[in-house]
N, CA and C atoms as an extended XYZ file, in Angstrom:
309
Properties=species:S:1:pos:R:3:atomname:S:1:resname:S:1:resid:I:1 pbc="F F F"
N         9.993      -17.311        4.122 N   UNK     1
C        10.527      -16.636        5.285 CA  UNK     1
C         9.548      -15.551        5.736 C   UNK     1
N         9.027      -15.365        7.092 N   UNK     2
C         8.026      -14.460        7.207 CA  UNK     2
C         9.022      -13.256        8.114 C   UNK     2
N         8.722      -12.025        7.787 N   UNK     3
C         9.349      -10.980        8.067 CA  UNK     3
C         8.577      -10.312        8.364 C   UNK     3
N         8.941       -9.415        9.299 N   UNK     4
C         7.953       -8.523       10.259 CA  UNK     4
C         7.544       -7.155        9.134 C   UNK     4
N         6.125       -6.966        9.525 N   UNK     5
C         5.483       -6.021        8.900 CA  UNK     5
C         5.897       -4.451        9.242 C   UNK     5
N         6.227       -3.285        8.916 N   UNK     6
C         6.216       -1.543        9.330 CA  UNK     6
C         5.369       -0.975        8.218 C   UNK     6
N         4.428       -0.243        8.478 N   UNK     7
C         4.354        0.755        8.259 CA  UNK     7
C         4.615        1.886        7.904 C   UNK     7
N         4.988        2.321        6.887 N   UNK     8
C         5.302        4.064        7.118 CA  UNK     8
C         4.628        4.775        7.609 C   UNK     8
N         4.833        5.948        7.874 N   UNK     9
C         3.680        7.069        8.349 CA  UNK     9
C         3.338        7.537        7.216 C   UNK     9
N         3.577        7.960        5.625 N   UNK    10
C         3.181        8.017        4.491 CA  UNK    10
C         2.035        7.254        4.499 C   UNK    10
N         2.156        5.854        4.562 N   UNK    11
C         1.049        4.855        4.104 CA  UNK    11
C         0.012        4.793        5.041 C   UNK    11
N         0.108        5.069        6.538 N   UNK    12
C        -0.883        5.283        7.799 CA  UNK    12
C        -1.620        6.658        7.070 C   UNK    12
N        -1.138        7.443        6.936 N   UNK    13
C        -1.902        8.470        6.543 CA  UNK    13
C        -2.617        8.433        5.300 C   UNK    13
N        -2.007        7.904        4.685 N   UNK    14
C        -2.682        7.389        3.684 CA  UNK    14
C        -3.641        6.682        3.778 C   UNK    14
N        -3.439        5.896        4.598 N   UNK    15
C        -5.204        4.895        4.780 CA  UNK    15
C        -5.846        5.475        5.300 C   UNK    15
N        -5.454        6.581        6.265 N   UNK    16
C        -6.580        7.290        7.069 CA  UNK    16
C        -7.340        8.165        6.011 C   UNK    16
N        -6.394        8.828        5.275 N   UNK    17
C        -7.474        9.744        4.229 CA  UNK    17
C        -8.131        9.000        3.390 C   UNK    17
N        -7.908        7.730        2.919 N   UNK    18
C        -8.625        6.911        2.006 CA  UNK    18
C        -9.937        6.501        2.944 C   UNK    18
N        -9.913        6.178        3.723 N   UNK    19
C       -10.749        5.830        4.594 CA  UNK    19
C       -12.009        7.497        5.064 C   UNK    19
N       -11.736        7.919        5.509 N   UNK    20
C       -11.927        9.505        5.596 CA  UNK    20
C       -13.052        9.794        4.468 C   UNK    20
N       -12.402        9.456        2.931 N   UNK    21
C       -12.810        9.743        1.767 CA  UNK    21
C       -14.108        8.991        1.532 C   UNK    21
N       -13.885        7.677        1.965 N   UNK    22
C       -14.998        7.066        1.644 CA  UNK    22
C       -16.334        7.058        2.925 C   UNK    22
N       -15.803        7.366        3.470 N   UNK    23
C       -16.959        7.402        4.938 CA  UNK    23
C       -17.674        8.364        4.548 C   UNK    23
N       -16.975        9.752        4.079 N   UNK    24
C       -17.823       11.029        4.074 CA  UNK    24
C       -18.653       10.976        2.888 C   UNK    24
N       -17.912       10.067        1.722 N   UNK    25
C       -18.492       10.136        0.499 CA  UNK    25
C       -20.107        9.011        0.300 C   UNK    25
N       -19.625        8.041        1.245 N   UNK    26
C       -20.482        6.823        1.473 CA  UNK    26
C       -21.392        7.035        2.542 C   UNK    26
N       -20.945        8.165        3.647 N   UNK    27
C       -22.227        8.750        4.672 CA  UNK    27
C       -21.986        7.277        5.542 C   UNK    27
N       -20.709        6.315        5.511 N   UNK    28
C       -20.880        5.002        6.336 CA  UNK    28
C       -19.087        4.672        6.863 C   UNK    28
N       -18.898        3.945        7.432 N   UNK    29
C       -17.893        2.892        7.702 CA  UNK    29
C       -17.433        1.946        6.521 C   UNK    29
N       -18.900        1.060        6.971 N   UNK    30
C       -18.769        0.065        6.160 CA  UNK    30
C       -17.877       -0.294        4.878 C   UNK    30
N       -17.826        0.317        3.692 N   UNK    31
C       -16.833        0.384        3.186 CA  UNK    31
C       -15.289        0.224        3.546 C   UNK    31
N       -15.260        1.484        4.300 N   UNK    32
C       -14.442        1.897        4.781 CA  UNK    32
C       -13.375        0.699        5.662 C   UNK    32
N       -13.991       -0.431        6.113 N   UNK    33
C       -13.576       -1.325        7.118 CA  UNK    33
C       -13.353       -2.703        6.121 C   UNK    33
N       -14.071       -2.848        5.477 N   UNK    34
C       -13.958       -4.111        4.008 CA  UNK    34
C       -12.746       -3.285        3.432 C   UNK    34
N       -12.029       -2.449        2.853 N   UNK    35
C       -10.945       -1.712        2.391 CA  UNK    35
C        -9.762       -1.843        3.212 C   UNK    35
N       -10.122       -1.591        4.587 N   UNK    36
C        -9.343       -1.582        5.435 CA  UNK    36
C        -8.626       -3.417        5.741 C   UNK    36
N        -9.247       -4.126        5.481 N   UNK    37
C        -9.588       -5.698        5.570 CA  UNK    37
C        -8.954       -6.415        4.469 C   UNK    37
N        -8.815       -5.452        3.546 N   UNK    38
C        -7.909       -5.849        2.238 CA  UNK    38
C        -6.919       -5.385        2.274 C   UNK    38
N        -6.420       -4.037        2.646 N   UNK    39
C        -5.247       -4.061        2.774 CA  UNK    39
C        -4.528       -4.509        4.010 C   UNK    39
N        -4.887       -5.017        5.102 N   UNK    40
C        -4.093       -5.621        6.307 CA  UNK    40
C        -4.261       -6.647        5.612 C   UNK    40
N        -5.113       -8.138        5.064 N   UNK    41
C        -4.746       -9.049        4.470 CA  UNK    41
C        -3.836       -9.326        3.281 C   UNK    41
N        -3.245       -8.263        2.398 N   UNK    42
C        -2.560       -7.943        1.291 CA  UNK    42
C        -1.309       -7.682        1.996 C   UNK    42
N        -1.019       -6.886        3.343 N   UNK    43
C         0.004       -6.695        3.840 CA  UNK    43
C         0.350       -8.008        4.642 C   UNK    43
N        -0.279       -8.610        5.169 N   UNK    44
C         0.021       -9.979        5.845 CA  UNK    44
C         0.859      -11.021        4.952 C   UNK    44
N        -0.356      -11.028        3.853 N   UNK    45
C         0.310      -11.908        2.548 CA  UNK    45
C         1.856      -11.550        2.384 C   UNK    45
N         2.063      -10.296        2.077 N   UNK    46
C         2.997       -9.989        1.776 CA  UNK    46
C         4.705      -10.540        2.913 C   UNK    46
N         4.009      -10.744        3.629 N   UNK    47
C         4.979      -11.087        5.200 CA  UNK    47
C         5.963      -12.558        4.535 C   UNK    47
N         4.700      -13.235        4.135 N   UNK    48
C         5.011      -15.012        3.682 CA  UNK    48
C         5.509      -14.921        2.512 C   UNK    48
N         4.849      -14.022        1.555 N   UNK    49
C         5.206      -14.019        0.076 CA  UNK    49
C         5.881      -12.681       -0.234 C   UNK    49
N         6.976      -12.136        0.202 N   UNK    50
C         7.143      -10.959       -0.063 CA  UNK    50
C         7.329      -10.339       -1.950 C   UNK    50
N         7.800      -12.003       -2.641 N   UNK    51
C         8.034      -11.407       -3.903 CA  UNK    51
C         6.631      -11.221       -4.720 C   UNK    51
N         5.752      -12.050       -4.197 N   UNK    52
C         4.469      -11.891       -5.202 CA  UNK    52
C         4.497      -10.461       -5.700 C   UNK    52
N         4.692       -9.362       -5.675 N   UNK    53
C         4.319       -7.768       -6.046 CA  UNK    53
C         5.050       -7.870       -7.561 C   UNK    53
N         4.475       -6.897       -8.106 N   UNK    54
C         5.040       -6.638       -9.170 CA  UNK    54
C         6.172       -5.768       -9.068 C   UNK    54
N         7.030       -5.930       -9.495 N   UNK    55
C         8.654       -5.290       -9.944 CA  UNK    55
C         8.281       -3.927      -10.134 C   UNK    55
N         9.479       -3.162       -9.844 N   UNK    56
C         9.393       -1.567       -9.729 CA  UNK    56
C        11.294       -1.552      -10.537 C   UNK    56
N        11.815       -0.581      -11.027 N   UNK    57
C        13.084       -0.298      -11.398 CA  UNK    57
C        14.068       -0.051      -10.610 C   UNK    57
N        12.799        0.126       -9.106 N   UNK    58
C        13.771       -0.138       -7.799 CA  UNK    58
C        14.327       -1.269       -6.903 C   UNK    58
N        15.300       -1.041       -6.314 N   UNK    59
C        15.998       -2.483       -6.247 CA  UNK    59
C        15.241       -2.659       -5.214 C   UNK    59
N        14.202       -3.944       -4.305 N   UNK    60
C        13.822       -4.504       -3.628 CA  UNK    60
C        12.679       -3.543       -3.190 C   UNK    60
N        12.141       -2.654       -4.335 N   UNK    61
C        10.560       -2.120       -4.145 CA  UNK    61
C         9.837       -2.219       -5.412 C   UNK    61
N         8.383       -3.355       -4.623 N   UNK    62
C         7.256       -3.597       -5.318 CA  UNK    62
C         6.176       -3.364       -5.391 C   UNK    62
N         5.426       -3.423       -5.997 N   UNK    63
C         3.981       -3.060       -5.948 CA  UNK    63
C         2.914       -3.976       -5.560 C   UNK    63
N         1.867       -4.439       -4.919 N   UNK    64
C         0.501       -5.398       -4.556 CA  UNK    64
C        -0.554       -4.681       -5.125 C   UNK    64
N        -1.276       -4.733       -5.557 N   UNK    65
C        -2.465       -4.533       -5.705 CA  UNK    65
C        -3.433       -5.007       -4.928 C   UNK    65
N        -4.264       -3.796       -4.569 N   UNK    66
C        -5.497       -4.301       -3.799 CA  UNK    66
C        -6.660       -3.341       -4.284 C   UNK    66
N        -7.541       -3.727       -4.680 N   UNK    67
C        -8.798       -2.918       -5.319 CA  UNK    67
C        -7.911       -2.232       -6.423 C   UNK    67
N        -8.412       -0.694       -6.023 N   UNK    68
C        -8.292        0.052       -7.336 CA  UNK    68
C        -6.826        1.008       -6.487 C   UNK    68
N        -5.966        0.397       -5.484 N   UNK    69
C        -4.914        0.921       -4.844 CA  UNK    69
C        -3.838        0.215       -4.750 C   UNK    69
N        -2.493        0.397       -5.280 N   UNK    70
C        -0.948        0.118       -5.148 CA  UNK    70
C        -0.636        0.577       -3.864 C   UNK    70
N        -0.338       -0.939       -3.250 N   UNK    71
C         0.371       -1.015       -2.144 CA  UNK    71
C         2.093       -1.018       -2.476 C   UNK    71
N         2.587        0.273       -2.488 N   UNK    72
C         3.970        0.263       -2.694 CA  UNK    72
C         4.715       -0.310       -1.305 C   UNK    72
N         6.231       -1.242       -1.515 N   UNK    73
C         6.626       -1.976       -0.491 CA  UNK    73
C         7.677       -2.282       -0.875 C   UNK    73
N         8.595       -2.421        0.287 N   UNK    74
C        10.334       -2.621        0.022 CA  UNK    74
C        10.597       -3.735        1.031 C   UNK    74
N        11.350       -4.679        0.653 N   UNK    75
C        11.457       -5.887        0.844 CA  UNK    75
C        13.235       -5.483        1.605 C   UNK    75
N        13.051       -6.157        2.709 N   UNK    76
C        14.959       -6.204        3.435 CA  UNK    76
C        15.079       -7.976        3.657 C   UNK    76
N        15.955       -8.247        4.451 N   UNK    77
C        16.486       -9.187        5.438 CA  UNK    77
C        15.377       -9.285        6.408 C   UNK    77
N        14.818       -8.491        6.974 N   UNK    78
C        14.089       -8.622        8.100 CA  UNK    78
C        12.853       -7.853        8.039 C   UNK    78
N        12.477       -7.242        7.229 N   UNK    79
C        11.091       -6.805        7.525 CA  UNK    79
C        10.175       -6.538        6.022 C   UNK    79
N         9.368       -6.344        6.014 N   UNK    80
C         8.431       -5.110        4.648 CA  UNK    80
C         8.014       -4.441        5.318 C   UNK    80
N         8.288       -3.284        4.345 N   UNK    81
C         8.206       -2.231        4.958 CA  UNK    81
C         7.222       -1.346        3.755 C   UNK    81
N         6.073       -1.156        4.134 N   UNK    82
C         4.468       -0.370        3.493 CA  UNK    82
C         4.742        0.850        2.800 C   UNK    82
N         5.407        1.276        2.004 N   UNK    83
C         6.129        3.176        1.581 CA  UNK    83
C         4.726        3.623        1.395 C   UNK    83
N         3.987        3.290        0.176 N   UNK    84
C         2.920        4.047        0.114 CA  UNK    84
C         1.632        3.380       -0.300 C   UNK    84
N         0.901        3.896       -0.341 N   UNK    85
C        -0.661        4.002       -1.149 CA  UNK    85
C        -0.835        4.757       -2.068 C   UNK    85
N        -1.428        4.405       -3.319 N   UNK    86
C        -1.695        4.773       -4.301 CA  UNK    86
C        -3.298        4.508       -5.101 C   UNK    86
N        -3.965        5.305       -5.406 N   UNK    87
C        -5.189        5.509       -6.005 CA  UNK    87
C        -5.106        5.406       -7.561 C   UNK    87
N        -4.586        3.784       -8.159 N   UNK    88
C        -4.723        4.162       -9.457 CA  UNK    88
C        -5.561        4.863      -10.333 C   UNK    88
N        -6.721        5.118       -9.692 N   UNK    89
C        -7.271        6.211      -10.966 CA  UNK    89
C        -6.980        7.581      -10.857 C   UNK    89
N        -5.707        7.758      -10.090 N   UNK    90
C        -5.740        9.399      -10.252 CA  UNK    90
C        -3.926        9.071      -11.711 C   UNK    90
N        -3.650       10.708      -11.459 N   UNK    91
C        -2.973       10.992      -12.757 CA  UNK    91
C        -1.802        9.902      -12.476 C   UNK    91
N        -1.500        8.953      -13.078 N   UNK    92
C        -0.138        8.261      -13.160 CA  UNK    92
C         1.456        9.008      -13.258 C   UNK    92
N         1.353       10.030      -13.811 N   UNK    93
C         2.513       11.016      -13.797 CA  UNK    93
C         2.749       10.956      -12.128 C   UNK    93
N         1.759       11.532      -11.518 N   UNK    94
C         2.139       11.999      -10.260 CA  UNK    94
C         2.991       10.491       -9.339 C   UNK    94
N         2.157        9.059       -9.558 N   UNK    95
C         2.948        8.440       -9.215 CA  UNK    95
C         4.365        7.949       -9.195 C   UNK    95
N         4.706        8.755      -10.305 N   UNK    96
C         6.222        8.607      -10.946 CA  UNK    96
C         7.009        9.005       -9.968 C   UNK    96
N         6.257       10.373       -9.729 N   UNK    97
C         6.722       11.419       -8.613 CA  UNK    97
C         7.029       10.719       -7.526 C   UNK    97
N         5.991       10.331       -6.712 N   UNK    98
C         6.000        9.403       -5.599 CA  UNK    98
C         7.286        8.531       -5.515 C   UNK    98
N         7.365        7.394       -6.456 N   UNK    99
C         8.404        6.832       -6.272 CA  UNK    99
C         9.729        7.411       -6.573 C   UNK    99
N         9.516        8.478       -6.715 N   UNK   100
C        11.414        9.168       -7.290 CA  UNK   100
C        11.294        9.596       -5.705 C   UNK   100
N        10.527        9.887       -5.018 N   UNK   101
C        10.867        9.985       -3.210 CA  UNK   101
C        11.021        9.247       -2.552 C   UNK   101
N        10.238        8.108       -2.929 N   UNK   102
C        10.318        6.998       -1.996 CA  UNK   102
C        12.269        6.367       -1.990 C   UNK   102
N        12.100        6.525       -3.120 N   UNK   103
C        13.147        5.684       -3.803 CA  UNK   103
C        14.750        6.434       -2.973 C   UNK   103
């Protein structure tokens, strides 16, 4: 069943600073647009396949992986919907955090 894609504004901002991060750090785009290219194809996927993600303790929110970033995502009747971005190499505690808001 393909279900329409949203965004949060959490996760928009989120790509913008991820993006941001690596331009200034990389002195380029480039990166920046291959990253960007994985996660709109990871979110697309997700449209057709919404269960592929890995399980969360929350009811109908999962996780995708893309690079070294958790695409957090909640599955309805009619749409997925993007909650957040996540940088697995920072502190995992803090993600805990994250999802006790999302949630």
């Amino acid at each position: 069943m393909v279900r329409r894609l949203i965004w949060s504004k959490l996760a928009l901002k989120q790509k913008r600073d991820i993006f941001e991060y690596w331009n200034k750090r990389n002195k380029s785009k480039s990166y920046s647009r291959k990253l960007n290219n994985l996660f709109n194809k990871a979110a697309e996927l997700l449209t057709n396949y919404s269960s592929i993600g890995e399980r969360t303790d929350y009811k109908n929110v999962r996780l995708k992986l893309v690079r070294d970033y958790r695409m957090v995502y909640r599955i309805t009747n009619k749409h997925i919907q993007i909650l957040t971005i996540w940088d697995t190499r920072r502190n995992p505690d803090d993600f805990d955090n994250i999802l006790e808001i999302i949630r």
